[in-house]
VMD Tcl script that draws the C-alpha trace (Angstrom):
set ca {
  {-119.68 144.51 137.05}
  {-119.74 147.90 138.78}
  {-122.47 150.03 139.03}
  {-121.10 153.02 138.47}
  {-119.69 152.25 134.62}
  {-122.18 151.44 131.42}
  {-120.87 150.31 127.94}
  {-121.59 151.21 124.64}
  {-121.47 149.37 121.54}
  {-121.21 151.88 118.46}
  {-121.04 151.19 114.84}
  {-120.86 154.08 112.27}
  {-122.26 153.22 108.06}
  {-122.59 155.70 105.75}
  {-126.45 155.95 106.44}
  {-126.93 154.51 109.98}
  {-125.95 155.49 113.46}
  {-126.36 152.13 115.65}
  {-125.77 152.59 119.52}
  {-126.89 149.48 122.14}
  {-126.24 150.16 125.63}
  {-125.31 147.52 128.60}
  {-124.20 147.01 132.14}
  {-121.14 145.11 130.54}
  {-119.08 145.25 127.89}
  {-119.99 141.50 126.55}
  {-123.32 142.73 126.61}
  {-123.26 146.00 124.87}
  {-120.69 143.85 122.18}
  {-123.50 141.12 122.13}
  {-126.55 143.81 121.88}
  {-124.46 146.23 118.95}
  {-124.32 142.55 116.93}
  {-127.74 141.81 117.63}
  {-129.15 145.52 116.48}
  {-126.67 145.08 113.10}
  {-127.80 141.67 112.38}
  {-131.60 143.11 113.01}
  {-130.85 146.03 110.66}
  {-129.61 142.88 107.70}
  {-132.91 141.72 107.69}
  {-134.90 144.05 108.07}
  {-133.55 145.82 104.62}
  {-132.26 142.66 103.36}
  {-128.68 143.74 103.20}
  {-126.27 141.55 102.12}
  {-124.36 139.61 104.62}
  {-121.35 141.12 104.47}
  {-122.40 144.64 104.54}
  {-121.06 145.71 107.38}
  {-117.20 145.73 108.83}
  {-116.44 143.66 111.74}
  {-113.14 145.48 112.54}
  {-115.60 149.30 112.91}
  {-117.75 147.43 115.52}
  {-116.67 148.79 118.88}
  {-117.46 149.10 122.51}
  {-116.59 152.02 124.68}
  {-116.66 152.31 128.71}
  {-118.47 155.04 130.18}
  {-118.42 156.25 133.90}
  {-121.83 157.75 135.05}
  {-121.67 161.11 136.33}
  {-118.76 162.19 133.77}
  {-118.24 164.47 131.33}
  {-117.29 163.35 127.71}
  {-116.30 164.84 124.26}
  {-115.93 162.69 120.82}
  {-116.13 159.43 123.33}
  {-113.11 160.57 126.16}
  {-113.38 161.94 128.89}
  {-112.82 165.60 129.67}
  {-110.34 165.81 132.12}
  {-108.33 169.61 133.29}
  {-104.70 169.70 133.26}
  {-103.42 171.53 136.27}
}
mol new
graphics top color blue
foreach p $ca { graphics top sphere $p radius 0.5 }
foreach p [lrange $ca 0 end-1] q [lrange $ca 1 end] { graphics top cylinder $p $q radius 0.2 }
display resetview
């Protein structure tokens, strides 16, 4: 673990926005789980409700810019 990187675990539903933050990725993978399994009960969704494959985790470095999730980086 570094200190200068932070992950984020994203997943996108037609209604919901979920985000969970973390100093690694197993964490922010763990805590994006956690806030959709949260979300199931507390509207009693089914089970299946959500898509495993849309759950993802993205790598940030602090201090940097970023568009749509990449960094912006200049092209000489």
């Amino acid at each position: 673990m570094t200190k200068d990187k932070i992950y984020k675990g994203v997943y996108e539903s037609r209604n919901f926005s979920f985000e969970a933050f973390s100093l690694t990725k197993e964490g922010a993978d763990k805590a994006i789980r956690k806030a959709l399994k949260d979300h199931t009960k507390q509207y009693a969704c089914e089970k299946d409700w959500f898509f495993e494959d849309d759950i993802f985790v993205v790598e940030y470095k602090l201090n940097t810019g970023y568009r749509d999730m990449s960094e912006i980086k200049l092209t000489k």
